[in-house]
C-alpha positions in Angstrom: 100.0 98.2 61.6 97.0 98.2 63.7 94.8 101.5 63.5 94.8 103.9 66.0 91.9 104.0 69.0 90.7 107.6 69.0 91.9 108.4 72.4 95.3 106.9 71.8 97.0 104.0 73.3 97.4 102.8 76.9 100.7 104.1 77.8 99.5 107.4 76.1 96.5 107.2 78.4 98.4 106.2 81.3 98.6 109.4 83.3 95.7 111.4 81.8 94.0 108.0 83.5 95.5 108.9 87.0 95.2 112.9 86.9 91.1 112.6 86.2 91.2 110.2 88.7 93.5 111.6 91.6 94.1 114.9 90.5 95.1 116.9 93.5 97.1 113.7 95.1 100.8 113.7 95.0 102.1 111.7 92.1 106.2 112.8 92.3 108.6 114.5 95.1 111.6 115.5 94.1 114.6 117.7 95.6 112.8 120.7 94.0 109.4 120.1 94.5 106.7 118.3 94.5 103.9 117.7 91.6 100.3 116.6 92.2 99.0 114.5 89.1 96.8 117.4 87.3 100.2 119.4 88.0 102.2 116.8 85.9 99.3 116.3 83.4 99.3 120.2 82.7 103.2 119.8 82.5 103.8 117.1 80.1 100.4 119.0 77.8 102.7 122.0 77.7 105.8 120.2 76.8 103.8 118.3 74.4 102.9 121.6 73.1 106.4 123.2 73.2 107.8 119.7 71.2 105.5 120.6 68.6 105.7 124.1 68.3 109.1 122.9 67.5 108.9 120.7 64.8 108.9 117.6 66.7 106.3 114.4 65.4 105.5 111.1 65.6 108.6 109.3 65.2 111.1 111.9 65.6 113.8 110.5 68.0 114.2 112.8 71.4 117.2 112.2 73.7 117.3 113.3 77.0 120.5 113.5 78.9 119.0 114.0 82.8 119.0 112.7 85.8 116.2 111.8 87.8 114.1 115.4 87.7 110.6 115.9 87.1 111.9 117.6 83.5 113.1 113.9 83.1 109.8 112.6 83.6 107.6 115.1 81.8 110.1 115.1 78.7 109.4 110.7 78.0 105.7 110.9 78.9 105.8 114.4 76.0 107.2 112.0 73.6 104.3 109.0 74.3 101.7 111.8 74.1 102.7 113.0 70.9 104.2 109.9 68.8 108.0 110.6 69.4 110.3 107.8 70.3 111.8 108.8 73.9 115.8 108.2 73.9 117.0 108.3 77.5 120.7 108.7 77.9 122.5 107.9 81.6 124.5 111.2 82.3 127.7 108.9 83.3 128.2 108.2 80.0 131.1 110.4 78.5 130.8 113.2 76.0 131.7 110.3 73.1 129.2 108.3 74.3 126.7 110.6 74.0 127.2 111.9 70.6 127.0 108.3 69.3 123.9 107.8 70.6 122.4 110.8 69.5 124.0 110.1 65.9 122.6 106.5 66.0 119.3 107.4 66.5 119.8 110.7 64.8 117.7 112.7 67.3 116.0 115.6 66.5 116.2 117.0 70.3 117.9 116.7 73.1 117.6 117.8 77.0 120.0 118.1 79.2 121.2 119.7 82.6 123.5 122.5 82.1 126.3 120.4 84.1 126.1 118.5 81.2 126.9 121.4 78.5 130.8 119.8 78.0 128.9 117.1 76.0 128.3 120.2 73.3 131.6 119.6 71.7 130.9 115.8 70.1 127.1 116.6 68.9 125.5 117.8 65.6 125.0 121.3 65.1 122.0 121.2 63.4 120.6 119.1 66.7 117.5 121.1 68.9 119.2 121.6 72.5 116.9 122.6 75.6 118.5 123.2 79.1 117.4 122.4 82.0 118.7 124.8 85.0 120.0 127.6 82.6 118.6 130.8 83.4 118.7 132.3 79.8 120.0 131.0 76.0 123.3 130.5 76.0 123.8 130.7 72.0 120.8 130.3 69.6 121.3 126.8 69.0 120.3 126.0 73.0 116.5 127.0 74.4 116.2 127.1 78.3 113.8 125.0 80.2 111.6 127.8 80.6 112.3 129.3 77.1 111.4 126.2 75.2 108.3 125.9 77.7 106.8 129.7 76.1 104.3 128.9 73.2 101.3 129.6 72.0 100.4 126.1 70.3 98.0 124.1 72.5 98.3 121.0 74.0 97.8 118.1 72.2 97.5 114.7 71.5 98.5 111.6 68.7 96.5 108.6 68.9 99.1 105.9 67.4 98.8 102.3 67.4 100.4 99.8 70.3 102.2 98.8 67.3 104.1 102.5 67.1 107.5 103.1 68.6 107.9 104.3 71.9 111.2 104.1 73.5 114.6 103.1 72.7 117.1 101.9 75.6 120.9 101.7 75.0 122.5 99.2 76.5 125.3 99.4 78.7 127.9 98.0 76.0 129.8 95.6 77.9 131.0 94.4 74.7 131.2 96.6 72.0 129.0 99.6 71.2 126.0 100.1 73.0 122.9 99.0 71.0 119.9 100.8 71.2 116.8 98.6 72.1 113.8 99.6 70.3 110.5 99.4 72.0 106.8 100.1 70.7 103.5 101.6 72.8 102.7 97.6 73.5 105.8 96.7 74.8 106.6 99.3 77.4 102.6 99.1 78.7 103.3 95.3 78.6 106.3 95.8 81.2 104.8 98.4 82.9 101.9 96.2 84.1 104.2 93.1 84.7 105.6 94.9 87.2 102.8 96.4 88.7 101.4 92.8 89.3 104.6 91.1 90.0 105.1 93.3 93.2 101.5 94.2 94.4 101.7 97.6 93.8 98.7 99.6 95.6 97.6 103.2 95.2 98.8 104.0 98.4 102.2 102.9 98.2 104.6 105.2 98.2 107.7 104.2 96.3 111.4 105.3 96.7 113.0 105.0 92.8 116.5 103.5 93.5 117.6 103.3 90.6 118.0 105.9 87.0 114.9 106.3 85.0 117.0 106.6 81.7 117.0 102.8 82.1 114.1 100.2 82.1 114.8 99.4 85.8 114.1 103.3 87.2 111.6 103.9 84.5 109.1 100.9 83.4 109.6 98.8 87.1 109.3 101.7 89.4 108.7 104.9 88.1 105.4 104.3 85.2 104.1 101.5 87.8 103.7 103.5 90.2 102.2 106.4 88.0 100.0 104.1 86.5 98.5 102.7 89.8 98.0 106.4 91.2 100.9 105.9 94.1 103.4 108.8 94.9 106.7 108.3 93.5 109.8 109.8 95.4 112.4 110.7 93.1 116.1 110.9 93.7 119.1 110.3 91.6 119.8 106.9 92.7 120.5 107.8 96.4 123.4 106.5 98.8 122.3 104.3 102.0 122.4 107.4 104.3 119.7 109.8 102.2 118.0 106.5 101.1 117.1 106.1 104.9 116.1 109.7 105.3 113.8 109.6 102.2 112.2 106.3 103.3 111.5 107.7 107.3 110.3 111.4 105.5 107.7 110.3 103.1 106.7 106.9 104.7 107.9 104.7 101.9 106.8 101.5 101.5 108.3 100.4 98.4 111.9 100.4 97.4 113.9 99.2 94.5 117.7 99.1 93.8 120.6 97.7 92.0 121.8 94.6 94.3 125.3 96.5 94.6 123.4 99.3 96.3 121.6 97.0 98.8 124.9 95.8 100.3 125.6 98.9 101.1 121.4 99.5 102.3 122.1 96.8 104.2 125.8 97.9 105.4 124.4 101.0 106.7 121.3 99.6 108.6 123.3 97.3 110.7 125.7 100.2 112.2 122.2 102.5 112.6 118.9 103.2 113.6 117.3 100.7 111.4 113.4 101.3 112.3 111.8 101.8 109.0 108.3 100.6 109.2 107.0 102.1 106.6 108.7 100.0 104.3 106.8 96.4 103.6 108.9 95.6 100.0 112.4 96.4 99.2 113.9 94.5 95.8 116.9 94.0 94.4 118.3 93.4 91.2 121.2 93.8 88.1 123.3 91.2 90.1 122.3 88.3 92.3 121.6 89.3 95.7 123.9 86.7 98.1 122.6 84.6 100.3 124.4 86.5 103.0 122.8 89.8 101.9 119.6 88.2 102.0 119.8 86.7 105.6 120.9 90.6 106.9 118.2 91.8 105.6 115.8 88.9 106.8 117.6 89.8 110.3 116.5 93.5 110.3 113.1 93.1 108.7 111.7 89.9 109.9 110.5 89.7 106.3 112.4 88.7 103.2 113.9 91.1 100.6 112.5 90.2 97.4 114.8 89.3 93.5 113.8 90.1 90.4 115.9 89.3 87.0 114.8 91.3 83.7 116.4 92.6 80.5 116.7 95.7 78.4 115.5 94.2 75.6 111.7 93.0 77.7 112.4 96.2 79.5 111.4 94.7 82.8 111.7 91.4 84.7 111.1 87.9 83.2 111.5 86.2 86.6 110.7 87.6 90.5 110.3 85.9 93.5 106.6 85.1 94.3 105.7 87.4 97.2 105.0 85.0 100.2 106.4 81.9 98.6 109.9 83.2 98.0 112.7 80.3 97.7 116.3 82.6 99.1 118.7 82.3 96.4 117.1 81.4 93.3 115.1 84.7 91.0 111.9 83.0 91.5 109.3 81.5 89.0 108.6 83.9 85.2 106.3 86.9 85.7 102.8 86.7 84.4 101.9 86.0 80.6 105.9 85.3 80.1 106.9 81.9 79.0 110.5 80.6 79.7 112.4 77.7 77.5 115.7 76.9 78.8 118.0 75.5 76.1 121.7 73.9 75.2 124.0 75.5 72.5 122.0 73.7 69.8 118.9 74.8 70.7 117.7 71.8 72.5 115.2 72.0 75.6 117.9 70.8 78.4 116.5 68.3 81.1 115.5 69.4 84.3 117.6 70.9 87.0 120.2 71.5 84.2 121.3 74.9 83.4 120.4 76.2 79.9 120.2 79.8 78.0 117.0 81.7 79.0 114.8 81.7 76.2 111.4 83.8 76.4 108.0 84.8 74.8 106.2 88.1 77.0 104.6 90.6 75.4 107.1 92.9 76.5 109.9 91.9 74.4 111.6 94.3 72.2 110.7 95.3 68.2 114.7 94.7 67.8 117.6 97.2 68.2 117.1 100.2 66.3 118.7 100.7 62.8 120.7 97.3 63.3 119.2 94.6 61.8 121.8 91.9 62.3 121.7 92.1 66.1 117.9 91.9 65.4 117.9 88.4 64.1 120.4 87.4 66.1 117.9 88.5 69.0 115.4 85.8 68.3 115.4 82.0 67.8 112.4 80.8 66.3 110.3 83.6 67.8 112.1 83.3 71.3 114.0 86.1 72.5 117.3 85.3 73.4 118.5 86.5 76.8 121.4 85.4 77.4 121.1 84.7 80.8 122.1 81.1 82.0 119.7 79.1 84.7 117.9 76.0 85.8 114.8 75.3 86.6 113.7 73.0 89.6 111.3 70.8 90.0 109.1 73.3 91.7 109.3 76.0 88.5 111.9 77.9 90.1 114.5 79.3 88.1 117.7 79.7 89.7 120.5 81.9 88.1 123.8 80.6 86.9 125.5 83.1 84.5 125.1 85.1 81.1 126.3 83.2 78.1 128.6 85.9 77.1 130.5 85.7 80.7 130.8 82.4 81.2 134.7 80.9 81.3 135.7 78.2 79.4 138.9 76.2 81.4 140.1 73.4 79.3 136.9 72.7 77.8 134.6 73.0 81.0 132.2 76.3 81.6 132.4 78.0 84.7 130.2 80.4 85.7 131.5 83.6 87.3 128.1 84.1 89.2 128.4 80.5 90.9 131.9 81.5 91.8 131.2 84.3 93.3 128.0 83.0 95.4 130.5 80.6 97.1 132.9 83.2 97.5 130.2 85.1 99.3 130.3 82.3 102.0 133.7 83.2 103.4 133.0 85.0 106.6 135.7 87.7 105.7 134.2 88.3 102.3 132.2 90.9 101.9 131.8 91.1 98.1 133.3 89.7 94.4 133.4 90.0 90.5 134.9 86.8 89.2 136.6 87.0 85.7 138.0 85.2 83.1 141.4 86.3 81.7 143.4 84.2 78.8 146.2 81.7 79.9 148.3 79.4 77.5 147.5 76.1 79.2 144.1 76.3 80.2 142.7 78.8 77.5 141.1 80.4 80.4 140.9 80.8 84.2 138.9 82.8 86.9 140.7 85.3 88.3 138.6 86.6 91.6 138.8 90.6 92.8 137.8 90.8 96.3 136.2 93.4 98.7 137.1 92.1 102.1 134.8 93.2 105.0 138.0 94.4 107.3 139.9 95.7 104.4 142.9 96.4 106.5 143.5 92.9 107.2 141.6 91.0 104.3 141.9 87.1 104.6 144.7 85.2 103.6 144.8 83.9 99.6 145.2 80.3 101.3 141.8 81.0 103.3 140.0 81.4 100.8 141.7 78.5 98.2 140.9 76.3 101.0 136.9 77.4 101.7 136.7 77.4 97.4 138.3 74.1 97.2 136.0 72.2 99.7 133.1 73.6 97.7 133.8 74.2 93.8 135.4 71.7 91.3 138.9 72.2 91.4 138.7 73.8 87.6 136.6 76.5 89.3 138.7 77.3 91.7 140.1 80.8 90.6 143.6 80.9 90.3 144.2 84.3 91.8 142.7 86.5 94.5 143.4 90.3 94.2 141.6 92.6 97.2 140.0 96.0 96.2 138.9 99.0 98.4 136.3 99.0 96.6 134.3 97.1 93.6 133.6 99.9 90.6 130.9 100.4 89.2 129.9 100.8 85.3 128.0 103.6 84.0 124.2 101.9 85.0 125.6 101.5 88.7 126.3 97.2 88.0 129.5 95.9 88.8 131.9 97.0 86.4 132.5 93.7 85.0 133.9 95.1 81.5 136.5 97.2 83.7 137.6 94.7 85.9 138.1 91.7 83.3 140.2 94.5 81.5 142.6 95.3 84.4 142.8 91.7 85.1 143.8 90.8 81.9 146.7 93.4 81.9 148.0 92.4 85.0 147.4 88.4 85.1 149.5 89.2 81.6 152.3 91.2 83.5 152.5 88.4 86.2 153.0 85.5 83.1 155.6 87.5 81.5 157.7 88.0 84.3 157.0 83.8 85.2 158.6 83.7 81.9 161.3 86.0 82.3 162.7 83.9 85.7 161.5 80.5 83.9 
């Protein structure tokens, strides 16, 4: 392990960097306040010191179960300071969830909100609870915010090496368990500045967090970015079209990120409103592609283009955005800086131009592994590559264009389908509005794509032979799904996606019920 530099490591450095160089400027706003960067240096010193005071060092796990807060913030950038490994926890997962989490990683600490206190039930007793918004200790086993704040130890530092761990993200267990993806000092700086660069971020941009910080999107593409180049940060918990709006014409935005679900409904809302936002000069989208149709809205109200990028949990950040001013609508744009991309068959095999392959990469933001799970570790990497799992093809340009992830794709009677190149054609129907395309089991075919539908009237949605015959003229008839089923509304999964698990679930059940009762009058 490389030795420690005296004053510590770049992400340790990261806002001690911006508070001696901006200190009175605004670095976060938030529902209950607003913190200037000495304000938030002083902060996270004193939770540093508080940590300690408690028994807390380097590699001691520390969970926090919060949305996005200033508590939230001050509680990960703690951990960095000192040498504790940051365990953010979404606070839509259930109280099951949680306690496996905390068990897996066998924290040492955890924050939470009091809203949150009906998680208590599933955790260990022996575990360090601090919460935030409770006036006073509820038992001896929990500290309140400003309880666990009270201590005489002084603020401090560990130097540790880039080498040292830093974070750990759970994935959103689509299949399975969630797995926690380990991350060291390197790695999170690494896809920190990636992002930074990859979107032009200036000191005097002022960006709008769309999305949750306890995941890499809200925290190491928007929020540490934007810290790190001394810009003011708005933070809200992943806010709705109508407050986004607000937010953006209050504090002069100029930056906004979100899930590609929540721009539908960005753009939804702009259409039917006052749309005049000129602060704003980039707004992103990502977690799902963002349809051409989206993208030509939002061309239409801006005059300028919304931007895609594609990343992972385990490179905590993008490995592909669109290239500001030479953006190509549709595909996620050429591999961020210092990240190389291999695209490969099943056996491993470089695949041929313009063919679709599994996303292979080398950036020094990849993951050490996923924590205490060494199987899933070397099944991460292929001879040094991380393994993505993420289907595209690259054009002649260096474009990459996305098709699918590996684990999703649908296998009909020997041919792959993609649900995302389903769904992109489905997208083309003018009555369409949105669609999660699924495979369920079937006796003949082995599989076939079932399609659930958000129709933009969704008291008249269009007819199941509209849209066989707008799929038919453009798919391969063995794409073509074999069922349309409408929904009020798409759900969403517990990192605000498309709840893809959930709906291949319910699809299953009922595509089941339908070939039973075939059966039965057969």
């Amino acid at each position: 392990m490389a030795a420690a530099k005296a004053d510590g490591t770049p992400l340790q450095q990261l806002l001690a960097r911006s508070a001696k160089a901006c200190p009175q400027k605004i670095a976060i706003r938030t529902e209950s306040g607003d913190a200037s960067y000495s304000q938030l240096y002083s902060l996270v010193g004193r939770v540093s010191a508080a940590m300690m005071n408690l028994g807390i060092g380097a590699m001691d796990r520390v969970g926090w179960l919060l949305p996005n807060c200033l508590q939230a913030v001050a509680c990960t950038l703690a951990c960095y300071s000192i040498g504790a490994v940051s365990v953010p926890i979404n606070v839509r997962y259930a109280s099951d969830e949680v306690a496996y989490m905390v068990n897996k990683v066998q924290a040492k600490m955890l924050f939470l909100s009091v809203g949150k206190l009906d998680v208590l039930q599933d955790l260990p007793a022996h575990l360090q609870l601090i919460v935030i918004g409770a006036q006073t200790s509820q038992r001896l086993s929990h500290r309140s915010w400003d309880e666990f704040l009270q201590t005489d130890v002084e603020a401090s530092s560990a130097p540790v090496s880039t080498e040292h761990p830093a974070l750990i993200l759970f994935t959103s267990g689509s299949t399975g368990r969630p797995k926690g993806v380990l991350h060291s000092h390197g790695t999170c700086w690494a896809a920190i500045r990636i992002s930074a660069e990859a979107f032009q971020l200036r000191s005097d941009d002022v960006v709008l967090v769309g999305k949750a910080i306890t995941h890499a999107g809200g925290l190491q593409t928007q929020l540490l970015p934007t810290l790190m180049m001394r810009g003011e940060v708005v933070l809200s918990m992943v806010p709705p079209a109508a407050t986004a709006v607000d937010l953006i014409r209050r504090f002069h935005v100029s930056v906004y990120a979100m899930l590609s679900s929540f721009l539908l409904d960005f753009v939804d809302y702009l259409e039917i409103s006052d749309h005049n936002l000129p602060s704003l000069r980039r707004v992103i989208g990502s977690g799902d592609s963002v349809p051409l149709h989206v993208q030509s809205r939002f061309h239409k109200l801006f005059g300028w283009p919304v931007l895609e990028g594609c990343g992972i949990t385990e490179i905590g950040g993008y490995f592909a955005t669109q290239p500001i001013g030479k953006e190509k609508p549709g595909s996620i744009g050429l591999p961020t800086a210092r990240t190389e991309v291999r695209l490969v068959d099943v056996d491993g095999k470089a695949v041929p131009l313009g063919q679709p392959g599994e996303v292979l990469l080398k950036t020094p933001s990849a993951a050490v592994g996923y924590w205490d799970d060494p199987e899933a570790t070397s099944s991460l990497f292929q001879d040094g590559w991380l393994r993505t799992g993420d289907i595209a093809r690259k054009d002649e340009d260096g474009y990459l264009w996305f098709v699918g992830r590996r684990k999703l794709i649908i296998v009909r009677r020997g041919s792959n389908i993609a649900p995302a190149a389903v769904e992109r054609v489905l997208a083309t129907h003018p009555e369409v509005q949105s669609s999660v395309v699924v495979g369920v089991p079937d006796e003949l075919d082995g599989q076939v794509p079932i399609a659930w539908v958000l129709a933009k009237d969704k008291a008249c949605p269009p007819a199941n032979a509209s849209l066989a015959e707008h799929m038919s003229k453009r798919l391969a008839t063995y794409e073509v799904p074999v069922c349309y089923w409408f929904l009020d509304e798409i759900p969403l999964n517990s990192v605000g996606k498309f709840d893809r698990a959930g709906l291949q679930k319910a699809a299953e059940e009922r595509y089941q019920i339908l070939a039973n009762a075939h059966r039965a009058g057969a």
